[in-house]
N, C-alpha and C positions, 0 to 999 in steps of 0.2 A: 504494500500500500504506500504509497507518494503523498503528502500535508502539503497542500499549496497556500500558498500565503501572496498576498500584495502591499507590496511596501507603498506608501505615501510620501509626498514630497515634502522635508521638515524646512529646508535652508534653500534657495534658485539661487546657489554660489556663482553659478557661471563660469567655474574651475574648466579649465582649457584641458589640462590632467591631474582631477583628485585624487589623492590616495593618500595612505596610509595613516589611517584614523588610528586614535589611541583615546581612549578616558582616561581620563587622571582624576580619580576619586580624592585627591587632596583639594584642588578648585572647583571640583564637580564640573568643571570642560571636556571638551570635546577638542581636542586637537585632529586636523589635518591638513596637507599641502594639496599645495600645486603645483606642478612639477615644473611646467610649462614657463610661469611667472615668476615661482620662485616665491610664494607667498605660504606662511604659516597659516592659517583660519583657526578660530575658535569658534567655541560656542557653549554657552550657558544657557541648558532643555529649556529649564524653571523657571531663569527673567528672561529668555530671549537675545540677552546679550551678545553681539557677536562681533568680529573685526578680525582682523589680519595685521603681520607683519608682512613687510618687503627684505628677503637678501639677497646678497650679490649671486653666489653661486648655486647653480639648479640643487633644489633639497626634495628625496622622494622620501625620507619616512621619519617617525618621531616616535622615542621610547622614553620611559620615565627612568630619572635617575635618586638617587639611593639617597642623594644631598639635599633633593627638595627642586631641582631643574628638570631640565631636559638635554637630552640627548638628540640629536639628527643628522642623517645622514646626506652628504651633499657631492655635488660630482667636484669636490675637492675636499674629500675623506669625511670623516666622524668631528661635528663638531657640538661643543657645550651650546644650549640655547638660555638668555635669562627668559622664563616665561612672563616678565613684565614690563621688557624692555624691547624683546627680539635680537639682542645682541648676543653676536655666537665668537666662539673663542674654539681656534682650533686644537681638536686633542692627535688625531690620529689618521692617519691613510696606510691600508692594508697593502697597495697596492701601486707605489709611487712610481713604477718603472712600465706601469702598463697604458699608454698613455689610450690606448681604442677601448679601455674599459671605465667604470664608474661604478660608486656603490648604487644597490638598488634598495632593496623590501631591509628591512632592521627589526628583528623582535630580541625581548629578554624570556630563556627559560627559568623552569619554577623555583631556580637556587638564584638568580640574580647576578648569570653570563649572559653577556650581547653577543646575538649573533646577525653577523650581515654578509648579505650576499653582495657578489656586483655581477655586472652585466656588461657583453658586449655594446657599447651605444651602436642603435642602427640595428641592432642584433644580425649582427654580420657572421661572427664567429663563436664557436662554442670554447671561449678565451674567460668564461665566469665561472664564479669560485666559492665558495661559504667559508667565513674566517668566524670563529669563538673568544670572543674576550672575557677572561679570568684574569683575578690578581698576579698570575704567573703571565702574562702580557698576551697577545694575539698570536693563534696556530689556523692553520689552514687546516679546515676538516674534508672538504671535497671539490674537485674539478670539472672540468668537461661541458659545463653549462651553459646555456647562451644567454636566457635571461631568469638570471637567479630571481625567483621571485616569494610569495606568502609560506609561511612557516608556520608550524605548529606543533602540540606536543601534548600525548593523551594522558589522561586526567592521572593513568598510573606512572606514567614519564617511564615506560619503556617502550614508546614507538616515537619518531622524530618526523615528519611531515615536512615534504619540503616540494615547491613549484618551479619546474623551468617551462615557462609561457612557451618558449617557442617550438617545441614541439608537441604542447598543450598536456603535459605528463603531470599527475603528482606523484612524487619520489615518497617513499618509507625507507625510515635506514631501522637497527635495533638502537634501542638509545642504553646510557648509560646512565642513569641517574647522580650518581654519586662521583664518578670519576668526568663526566661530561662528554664523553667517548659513543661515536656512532659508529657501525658497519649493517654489513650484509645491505648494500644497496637494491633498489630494486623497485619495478613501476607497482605502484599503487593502484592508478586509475588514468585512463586519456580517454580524452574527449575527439571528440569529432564536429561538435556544432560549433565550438570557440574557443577561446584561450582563457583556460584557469589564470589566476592573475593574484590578489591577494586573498588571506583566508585567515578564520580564526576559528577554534574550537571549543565547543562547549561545557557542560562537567559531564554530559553523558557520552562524551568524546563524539560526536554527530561534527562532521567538518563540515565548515561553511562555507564555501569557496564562490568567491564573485565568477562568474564566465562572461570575460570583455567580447564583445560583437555577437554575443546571442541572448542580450537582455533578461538575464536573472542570475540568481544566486542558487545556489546547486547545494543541498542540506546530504552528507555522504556519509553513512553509516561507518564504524571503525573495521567492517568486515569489505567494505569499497562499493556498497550498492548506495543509489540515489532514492532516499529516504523521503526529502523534500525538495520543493522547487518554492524561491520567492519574484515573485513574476517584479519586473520593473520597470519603468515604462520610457526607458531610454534604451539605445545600445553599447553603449563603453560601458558596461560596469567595472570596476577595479578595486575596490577593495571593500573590505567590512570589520566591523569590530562593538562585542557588548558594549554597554554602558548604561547609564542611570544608575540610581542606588539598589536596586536590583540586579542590576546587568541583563534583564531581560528584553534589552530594548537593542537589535542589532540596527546601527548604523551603517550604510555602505554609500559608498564615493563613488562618481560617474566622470567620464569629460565629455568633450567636445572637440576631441583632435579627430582630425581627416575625416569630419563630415562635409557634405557637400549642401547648400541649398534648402534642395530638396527634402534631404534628410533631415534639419534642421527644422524643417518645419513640419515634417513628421513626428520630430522626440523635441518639442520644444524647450522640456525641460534640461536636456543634456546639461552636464554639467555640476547637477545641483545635488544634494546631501537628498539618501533617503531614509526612513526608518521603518521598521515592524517591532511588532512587540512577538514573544516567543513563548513558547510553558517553560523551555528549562531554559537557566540562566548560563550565561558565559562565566569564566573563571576570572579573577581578579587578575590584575596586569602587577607582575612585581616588579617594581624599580630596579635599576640595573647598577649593578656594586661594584669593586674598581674597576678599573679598566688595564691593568698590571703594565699601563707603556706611558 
């Protein structure tokens, strides 16, 4: 049996490419970017409060950090964000000698290691990589990837989930809980109607994964069958993430790159923040502890 669900339109951001939502249950916000502009976005459900910052360098995702900030990642490495300023202070680039690549998607697992992918830009080559950051500093966990993308990690942290868009795959490694250690690589799940893109998982380990250019959210049992569908009424979808003080509220981010006219005026909304409400709730987001570099 398949739960369909329809999201509604909370925020008409007008994000050219949003992605990478994150709650921070310390401001009760709503963070995500745009890739495109280069703009952070907030948002507060409760007053409606909402705005953006402008930076220099293209930024695709945002984790919480362990200090009371943020964390983001930009196509010139990992930088600190002040969430009350927008002022980023650079920590780290995994990857300074690659100049055709860029980080992509950024999440923190349940002990509070960052982990970021990057990505071929243009996704030309399968030149993308997953790096782990621990007090003991940044190791590269896996290669081969074109666009490292949505990550996640089941509720018992022995399975690790991981997206490379361009062959529209999700990856399962075995995880390691205690040591941080993945192996046994191996496809999960591919798609045929679009590209998995970013994703978040539930407590009843159910993956949520956006599907860019076929207009919904794809709800994926931990055994890899499609459980639910959330209909949406754009076609870029790209990313999702709980939040509210329940966490039953998934938020997912659209854009509006390479539509045409036409299209535009078919998905008028493109672009804009959606939400649904869920029966079971998302996992809290753990702030992410040193970063050992």
């Amino acid at each position: 049996m398949t739960y369909n669900y329809q999201a509604r339109l909370c925020l008409d951001a007008g994000s050219i490419c949003g992605e990478g939502p994150v709650w921070d249950h310390r401001s009760k916000r709503l963070w995500w970017v745009d890739i495109t502009r280069g703009w952070f976005h907030y948002l507060d459900p409760k007053s409606g409060d909402t705005g953006h910052f402008e930076t220099p360098p293209l930024v695709s995702g945002i984790v919480l950090a362990a200090d009371g900030g943020l964390i983001v990642a930009t196509s010139a490495g990992l930088h600190r964000m002040d969430p009350e300023t927008g002022h980023l202070r650079f920590l780290h680039d995994p990857e300074p000698d690659v100049p055709g690549n860029r980080l992509n998607d950024i999440k923190v697992d349940p002990r509070g290691r960052l982990w970021v992918g990057t990505m071929s830009e243009g996704a030309r080559a399968p030149s993308g990589a997953l790096y782990r950051y621990d007090p003991e500093g940044c190791r590269r966990m896996a290669d081969g990837m074109t666009v490292t993308n949505g990550m996640g990690w089941s509720p018992d942290e022995s399975v690790f989930y991981l997206i490379d868009s361009k062959p529209a795959e999700i990856l399962a490694f075995d995880a390691d809980p205690v040591t941080g250690t993945i192996a046994r690589r191996r496809r999960f799940l591919r798609f045929d109607d679009g590209k998995p893109d970013g994703m978040c998982v539930d407590a009843d380990g159910t993956l949520w994964v956006a599907i860019c250019d076929a207009g919904y959210v794809a709800g994926i049992s931990p055994e890899g069958r499609i459980v639910a569908r959330i209909e949406v009424p754009v076609q870029r979808i790209t990313s999702c993430a709980f939040g509210d003080d329940d966490l039953r509220t998934l938020y997912i981010t659209s854009g509006l790159f390479g539509l045409d006219q036409g299209q535009m005026a078919a998905y008028p909304t493109s672009g804009a923040l959606f939400s649904v409400r869920l029966p079971v709730p998302g996992v809290a987001q753990v702030p992410a502890g040193p970063l050992g570099v």
